[in-house]
OpenMM code with the backbone's topology and positions (N, CA, C; nanometers):
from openmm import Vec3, app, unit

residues = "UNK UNK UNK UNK UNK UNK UNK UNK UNK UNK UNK UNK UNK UNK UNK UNK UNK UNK UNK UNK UNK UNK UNK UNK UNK UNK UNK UNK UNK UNK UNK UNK UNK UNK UNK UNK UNK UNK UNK UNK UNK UNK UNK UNK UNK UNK UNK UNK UNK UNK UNK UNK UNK UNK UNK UNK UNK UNK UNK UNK UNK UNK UNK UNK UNK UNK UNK UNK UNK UNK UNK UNK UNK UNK UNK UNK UNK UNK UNK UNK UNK UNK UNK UNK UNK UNK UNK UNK UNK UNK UNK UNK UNK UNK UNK UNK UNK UNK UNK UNK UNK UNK UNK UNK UNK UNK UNK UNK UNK UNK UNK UNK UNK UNK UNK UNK UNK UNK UNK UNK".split()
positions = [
    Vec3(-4.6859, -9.4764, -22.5958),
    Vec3(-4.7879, -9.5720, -22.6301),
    Vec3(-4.7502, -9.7122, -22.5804),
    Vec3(-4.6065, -9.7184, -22.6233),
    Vec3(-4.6035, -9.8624, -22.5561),
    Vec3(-4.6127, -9.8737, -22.4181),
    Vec3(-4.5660, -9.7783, -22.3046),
    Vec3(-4.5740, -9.7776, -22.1788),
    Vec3(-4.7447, -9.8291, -22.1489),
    Vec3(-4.8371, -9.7298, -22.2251),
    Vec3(-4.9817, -9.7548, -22.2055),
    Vec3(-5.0643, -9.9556, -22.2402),
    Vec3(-4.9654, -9.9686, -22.3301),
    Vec3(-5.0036, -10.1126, -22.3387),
    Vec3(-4.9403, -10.1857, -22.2510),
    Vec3(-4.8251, -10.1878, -22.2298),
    Vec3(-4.7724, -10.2459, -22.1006),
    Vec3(-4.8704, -10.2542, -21.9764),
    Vec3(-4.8853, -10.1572, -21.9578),
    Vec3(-4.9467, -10.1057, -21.8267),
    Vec3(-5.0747, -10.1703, -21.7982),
    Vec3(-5.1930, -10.1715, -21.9243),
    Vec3(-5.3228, -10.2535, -21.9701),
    Vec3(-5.2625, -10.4118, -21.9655),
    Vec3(-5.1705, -10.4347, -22.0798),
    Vec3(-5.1466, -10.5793, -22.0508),
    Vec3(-5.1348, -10.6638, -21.9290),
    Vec3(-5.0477, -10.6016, -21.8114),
    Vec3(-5.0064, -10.6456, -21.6685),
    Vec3(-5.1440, -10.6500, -21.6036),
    Vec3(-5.2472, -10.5075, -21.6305),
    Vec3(-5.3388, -10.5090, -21.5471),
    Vec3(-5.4580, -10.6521, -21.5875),
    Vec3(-5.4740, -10.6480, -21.6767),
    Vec3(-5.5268, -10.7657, -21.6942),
    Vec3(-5.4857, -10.9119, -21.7046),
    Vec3(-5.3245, -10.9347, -21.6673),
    Vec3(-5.2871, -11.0299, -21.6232),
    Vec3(-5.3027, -11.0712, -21.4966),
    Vec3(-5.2827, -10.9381, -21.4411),
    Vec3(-5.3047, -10.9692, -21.2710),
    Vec3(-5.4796, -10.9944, -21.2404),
    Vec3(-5.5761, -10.9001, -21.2791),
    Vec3(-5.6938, -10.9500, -21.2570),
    Vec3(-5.7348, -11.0599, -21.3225),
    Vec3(-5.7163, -11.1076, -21.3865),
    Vec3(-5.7678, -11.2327, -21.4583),
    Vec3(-5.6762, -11.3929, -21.4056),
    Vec3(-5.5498, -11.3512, -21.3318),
    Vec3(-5.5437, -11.4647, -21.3091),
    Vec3(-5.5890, -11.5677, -21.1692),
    Vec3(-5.5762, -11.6762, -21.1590),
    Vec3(-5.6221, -11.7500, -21.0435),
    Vec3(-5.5635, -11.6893, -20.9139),
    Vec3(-5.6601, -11.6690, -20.7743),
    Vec3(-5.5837, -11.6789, -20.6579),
    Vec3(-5.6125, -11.5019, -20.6681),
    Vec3(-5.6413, -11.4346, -20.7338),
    Vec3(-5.6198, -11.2553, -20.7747),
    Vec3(-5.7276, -11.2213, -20.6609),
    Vec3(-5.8649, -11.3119, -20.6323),
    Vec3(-5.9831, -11.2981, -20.5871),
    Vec3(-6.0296, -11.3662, -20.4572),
    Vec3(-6.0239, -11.3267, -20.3559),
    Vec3(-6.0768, -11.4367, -20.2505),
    Vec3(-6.2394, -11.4757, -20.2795),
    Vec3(-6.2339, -11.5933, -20.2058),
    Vec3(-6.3908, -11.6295, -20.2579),
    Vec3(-6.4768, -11.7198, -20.1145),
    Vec3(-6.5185, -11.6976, -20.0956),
    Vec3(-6.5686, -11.7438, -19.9430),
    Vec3(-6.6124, -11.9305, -19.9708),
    Vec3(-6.5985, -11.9820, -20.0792),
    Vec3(-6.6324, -12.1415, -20.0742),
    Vec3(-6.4610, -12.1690, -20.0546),
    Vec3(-6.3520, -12.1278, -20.0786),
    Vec3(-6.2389, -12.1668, -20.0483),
    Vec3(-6.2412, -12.2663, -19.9096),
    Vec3(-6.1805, -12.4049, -19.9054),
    Vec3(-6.1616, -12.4938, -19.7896),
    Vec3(-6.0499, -12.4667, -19.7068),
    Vec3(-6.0790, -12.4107, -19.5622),
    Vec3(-6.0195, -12.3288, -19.5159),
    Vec3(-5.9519, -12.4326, -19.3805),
    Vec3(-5.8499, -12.4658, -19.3547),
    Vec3(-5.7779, -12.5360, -19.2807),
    Vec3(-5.7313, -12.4606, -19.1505),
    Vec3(-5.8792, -12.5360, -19.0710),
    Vec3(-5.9262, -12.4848, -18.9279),
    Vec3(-5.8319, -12.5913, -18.7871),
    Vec3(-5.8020, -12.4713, -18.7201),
    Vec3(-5.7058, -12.5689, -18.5830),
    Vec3(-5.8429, -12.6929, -18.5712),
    Vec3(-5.8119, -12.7808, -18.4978),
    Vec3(-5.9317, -12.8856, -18.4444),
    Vec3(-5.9484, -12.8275, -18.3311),
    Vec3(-6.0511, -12.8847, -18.2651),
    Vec3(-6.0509, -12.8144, -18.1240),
    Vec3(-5.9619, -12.8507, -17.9864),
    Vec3(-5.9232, -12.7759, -17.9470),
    Vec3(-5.8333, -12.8122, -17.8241),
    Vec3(-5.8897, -12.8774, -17.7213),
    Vec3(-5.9304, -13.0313, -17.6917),
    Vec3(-5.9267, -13.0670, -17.5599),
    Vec3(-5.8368, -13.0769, -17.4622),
    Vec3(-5.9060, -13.0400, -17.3689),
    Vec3(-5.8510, -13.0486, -17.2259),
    Vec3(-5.8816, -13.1621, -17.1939),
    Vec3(-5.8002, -13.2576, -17.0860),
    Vec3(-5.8530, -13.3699, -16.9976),
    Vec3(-5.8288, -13.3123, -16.8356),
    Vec3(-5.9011, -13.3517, -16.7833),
    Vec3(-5.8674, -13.3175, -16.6059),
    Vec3(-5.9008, -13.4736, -16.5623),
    Vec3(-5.8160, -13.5439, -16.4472),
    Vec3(-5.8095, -13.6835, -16.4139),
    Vec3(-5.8569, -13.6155, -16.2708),
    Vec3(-5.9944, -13.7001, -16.2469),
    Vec3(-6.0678, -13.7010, -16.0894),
    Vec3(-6.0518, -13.8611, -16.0170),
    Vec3(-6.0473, -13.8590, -15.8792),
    Vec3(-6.0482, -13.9974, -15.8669),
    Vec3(-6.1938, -13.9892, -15.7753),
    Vec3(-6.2079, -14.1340, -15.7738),
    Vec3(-6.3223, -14.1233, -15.6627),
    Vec3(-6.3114, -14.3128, -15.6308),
    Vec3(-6.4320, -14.3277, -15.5530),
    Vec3(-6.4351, -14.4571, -15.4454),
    Vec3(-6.4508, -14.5559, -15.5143),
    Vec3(-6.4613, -14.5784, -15.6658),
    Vec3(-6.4424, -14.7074, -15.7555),
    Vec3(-6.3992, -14.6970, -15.8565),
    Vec3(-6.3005, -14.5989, -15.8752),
    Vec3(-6.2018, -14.5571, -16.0231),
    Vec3(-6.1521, -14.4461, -16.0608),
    Vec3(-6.1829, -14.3546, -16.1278),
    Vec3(-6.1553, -14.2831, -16.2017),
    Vec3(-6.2417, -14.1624, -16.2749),
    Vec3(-6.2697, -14.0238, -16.3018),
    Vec3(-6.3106, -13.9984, -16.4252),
    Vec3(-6.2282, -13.8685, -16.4718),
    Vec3(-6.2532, -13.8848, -16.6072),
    Vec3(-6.1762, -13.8167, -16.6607),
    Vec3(-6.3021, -13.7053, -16.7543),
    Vec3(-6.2293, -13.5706, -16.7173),
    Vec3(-6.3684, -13.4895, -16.7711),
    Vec3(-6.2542, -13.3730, -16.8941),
    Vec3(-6.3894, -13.3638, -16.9829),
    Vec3(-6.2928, -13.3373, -17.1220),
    Vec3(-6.3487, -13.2125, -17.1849),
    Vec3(-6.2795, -13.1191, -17.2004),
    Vec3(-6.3073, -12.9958, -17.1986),
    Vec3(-6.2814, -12.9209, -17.3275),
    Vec3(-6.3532, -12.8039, -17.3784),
    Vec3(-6.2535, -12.7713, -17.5080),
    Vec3(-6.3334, -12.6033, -17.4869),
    Vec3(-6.2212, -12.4995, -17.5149),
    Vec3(-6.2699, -12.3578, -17.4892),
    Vec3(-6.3717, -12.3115, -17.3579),
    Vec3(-6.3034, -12.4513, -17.2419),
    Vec3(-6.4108, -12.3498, -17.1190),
    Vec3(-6.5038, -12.4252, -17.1003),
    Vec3(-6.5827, -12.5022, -17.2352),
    Vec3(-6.6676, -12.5963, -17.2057),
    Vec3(-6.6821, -12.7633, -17.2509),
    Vec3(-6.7931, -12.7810, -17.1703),
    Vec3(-6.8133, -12.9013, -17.1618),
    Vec3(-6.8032, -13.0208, -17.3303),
    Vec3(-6.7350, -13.0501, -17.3794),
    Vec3(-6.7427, -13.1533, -17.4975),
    Vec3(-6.7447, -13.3063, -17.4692),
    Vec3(-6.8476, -13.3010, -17.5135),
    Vec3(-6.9665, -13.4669, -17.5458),
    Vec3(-6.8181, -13.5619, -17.5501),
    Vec3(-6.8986, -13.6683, -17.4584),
    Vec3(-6.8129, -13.8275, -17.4865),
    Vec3(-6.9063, -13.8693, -17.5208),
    Vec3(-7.0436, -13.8803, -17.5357),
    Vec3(-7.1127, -14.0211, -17.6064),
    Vec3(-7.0153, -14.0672, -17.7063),
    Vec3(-7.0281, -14.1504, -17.7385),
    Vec3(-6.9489, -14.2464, -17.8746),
    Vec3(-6.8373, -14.2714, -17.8702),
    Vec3(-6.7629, -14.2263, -17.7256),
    Vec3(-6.6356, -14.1678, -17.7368),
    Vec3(-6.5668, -14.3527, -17.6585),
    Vec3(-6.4211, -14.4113, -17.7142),
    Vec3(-6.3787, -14.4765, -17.6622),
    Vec3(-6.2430, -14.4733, -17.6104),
    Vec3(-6.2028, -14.5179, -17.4905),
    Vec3(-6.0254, -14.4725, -17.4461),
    Vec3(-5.9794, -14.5840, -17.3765),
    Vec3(-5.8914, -14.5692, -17.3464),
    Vec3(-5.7761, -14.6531, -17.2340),
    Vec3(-5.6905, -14.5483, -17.1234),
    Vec3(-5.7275, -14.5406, -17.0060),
    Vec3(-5.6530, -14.4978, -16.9263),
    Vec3(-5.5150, -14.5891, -16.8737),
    Vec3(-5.4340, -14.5335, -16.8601),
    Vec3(-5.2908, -14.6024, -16.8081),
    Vec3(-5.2482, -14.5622, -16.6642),
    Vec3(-5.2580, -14.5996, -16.5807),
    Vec3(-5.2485, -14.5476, -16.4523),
    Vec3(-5.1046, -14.6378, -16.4370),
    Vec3(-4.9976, -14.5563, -16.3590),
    Vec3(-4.8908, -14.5141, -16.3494),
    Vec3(-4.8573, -14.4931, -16.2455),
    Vec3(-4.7711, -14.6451, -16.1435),
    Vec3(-4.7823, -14.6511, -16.0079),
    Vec3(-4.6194, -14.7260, -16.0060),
    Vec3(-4.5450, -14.6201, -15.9502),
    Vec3(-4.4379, -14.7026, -15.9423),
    Vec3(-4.3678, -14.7318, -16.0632),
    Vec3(-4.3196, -14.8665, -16.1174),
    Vec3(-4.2476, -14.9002, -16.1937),
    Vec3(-4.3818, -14.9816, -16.2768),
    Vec3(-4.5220, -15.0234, -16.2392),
    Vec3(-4.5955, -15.0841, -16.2615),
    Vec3(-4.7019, -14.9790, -16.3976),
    Vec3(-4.7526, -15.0121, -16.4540),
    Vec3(-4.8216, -14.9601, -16.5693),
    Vec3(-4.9864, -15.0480, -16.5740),
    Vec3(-5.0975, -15.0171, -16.5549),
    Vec3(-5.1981, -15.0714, -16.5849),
    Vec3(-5.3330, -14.9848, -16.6603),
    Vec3(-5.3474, -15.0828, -16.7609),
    Vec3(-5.4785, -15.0383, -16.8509),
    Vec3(-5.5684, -15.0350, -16.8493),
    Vec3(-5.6696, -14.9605, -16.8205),
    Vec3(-5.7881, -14.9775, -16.7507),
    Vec3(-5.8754, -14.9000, -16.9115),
    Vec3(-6.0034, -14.9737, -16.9390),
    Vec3(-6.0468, -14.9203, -17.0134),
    Vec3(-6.2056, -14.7850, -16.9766),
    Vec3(-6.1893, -14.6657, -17.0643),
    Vec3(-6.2693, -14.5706, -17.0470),
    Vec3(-6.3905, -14.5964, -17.1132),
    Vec3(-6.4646, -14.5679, -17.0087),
    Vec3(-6.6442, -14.5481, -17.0805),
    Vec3(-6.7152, -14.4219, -17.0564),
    Vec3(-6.7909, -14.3933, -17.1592),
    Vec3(-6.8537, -14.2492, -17.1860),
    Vec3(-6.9296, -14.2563, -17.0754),
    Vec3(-6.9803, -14.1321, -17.0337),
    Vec3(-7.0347, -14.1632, -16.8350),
    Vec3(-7.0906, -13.9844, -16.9050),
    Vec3(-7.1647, -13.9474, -16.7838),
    Vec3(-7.2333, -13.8985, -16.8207),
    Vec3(-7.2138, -13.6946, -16.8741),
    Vec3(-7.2642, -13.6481, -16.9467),
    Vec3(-7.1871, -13.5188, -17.0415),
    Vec3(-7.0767, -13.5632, -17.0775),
    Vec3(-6.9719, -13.4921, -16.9645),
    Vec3(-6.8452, -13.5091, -17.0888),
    Vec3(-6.7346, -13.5665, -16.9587),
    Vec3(-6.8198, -13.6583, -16.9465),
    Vec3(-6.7175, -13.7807, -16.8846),
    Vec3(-6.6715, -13.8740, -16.9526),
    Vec3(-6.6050, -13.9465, -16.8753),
    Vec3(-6.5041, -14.0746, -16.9057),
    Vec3(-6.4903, -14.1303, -16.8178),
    Vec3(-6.5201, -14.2863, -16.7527),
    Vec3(-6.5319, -14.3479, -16.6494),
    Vec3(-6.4175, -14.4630, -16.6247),
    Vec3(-6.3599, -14.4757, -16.5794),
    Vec3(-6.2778, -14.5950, -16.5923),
    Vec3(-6.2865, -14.6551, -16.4217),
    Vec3(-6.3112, -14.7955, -16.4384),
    Vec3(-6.3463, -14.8507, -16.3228),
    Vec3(-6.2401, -14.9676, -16.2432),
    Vec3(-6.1924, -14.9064, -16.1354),
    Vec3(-6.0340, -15.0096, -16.0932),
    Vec3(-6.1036, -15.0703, -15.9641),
    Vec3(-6.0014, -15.1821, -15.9341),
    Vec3(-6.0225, -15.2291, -15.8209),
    Vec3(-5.9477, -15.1862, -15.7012),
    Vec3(-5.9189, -15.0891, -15.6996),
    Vec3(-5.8520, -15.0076, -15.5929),
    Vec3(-5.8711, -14.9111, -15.6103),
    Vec3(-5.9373, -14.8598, -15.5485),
    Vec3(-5.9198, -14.7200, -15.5188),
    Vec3(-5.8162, -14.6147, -15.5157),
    Vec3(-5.8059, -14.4858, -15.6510),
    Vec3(-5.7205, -14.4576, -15.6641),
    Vec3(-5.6674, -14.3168, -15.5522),
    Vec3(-5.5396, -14.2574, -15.5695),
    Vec3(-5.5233, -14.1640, -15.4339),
    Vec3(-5.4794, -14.0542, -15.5471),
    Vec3(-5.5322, -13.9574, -15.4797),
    Vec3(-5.4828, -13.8022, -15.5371),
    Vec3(-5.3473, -13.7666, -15.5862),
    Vec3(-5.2869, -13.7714, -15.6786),
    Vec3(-5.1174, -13.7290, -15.6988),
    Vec3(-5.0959, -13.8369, -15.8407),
    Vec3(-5.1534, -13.9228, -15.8152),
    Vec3(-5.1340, -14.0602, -15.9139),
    Vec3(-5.1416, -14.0119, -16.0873),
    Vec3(-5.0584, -14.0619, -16.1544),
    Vec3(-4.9725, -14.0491, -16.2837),
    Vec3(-5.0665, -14.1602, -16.3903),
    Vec3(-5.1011, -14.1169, -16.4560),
    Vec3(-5.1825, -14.1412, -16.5494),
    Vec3(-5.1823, -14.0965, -16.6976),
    Vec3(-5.1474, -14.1310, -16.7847),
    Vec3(-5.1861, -14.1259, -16.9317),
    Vec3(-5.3176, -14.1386, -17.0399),
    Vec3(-5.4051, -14.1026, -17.0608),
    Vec3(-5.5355, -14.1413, -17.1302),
    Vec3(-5.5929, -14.1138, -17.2803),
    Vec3(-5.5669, -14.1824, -17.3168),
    Vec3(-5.5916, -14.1974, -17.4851),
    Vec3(-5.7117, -14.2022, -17.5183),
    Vec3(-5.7995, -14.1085, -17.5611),
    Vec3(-5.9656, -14.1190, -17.6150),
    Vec3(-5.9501, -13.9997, -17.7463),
    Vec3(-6.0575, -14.1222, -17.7958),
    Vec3(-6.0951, -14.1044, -17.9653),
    Vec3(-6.2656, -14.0852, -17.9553),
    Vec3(-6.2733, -13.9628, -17.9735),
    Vec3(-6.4448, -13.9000, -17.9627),
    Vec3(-6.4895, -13.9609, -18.1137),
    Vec3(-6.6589, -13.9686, -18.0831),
    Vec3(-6.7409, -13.9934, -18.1834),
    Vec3(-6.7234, -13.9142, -18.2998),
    Vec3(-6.6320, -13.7786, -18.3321),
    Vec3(-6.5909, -13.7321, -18.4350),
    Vec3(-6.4614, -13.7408, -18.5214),
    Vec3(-6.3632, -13.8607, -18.4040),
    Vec3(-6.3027, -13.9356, -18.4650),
    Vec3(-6.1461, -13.8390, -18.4482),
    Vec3(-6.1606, -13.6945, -18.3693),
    Vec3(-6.0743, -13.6102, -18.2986),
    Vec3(-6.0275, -13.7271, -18.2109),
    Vec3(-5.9041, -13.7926, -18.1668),
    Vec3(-5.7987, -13.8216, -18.0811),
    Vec3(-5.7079, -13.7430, -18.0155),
    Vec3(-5.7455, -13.7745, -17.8522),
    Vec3(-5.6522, -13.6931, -17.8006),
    Vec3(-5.6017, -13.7927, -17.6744),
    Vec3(-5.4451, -13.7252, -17.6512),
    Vec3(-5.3538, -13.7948, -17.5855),
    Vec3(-5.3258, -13.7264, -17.4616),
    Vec3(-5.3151, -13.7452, -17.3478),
    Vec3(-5.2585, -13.6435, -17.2556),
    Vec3(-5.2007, -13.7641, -17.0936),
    Vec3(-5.1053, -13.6477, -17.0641),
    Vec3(-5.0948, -13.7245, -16.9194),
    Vec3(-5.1258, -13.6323, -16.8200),
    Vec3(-5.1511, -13.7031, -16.7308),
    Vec3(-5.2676, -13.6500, -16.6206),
    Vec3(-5.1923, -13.6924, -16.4378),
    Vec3(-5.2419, -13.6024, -16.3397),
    Vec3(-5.2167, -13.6491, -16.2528),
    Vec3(-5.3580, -13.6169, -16.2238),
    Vec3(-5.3706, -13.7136, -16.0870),
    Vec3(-5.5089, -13.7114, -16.0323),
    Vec3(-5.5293, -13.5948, -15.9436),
    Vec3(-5.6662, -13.5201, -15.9070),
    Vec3(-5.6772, -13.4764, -15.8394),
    Vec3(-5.7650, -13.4909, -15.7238),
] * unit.nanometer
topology = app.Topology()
chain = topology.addChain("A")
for resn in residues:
    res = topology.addResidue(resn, chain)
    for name in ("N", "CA", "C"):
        topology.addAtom(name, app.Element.getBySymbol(name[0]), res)
């Protein structure tokens, strides 16, 4: 008899207590999404196109600083949302393919991402 109350007691300790039950409103701590950056150059700057699973993710709202990385020299050039999922940054030289770059953008959802880049 006592084995039988034992046995009842545990079982209704275990179902009755917290955590015993999954429950689908539980707040579930999701990766963020992985952007990609790819650094393009072209005949008055820069763009930088921003990617996440393959596709295209929105810069509207989005603000950055590119760091272009020449030599021993470091310059900041600031990024503007350009069009889908661009990033524009506009230099006075024309940049060359190989060039070392860093770019810091903070999307309209407030996701920050950091990466260094060479041009292609």
């Amino acid at each position: 008899m006592k084995k039988i109350m034992l046995t009842l007691a545990t079982l209704l300790l275990v179902s009755g207590g917290p955590g015993a039950w999954a429950h689908t409103d539980h707040d579930h701590d999701e990766a963020p999404d992985q952007i990609k950056l790819e650094l393009k150059v072209g005949k008055t700057g820069a763009t930088v196109y921003a990617k996440s699973a393959g596709k295209n993710y929105a810069t509207a709202g989005a603000t950055g600083v590119l760091t272009i990385m020449t030599g021993n020299t470091k310059t900041d050039v600031a990024l503007q949302p350009g069009a889908d999922n661009t990033m524009i940054a506009k230099t006075e030289v024309p940049l060359a393919a190989g060039t070392r770059a860093q770019a810091s953008i903070t999307f309209a959802n407030k996701n920050t991402v950091k990466a260094e880049l060479v041009a292609k």
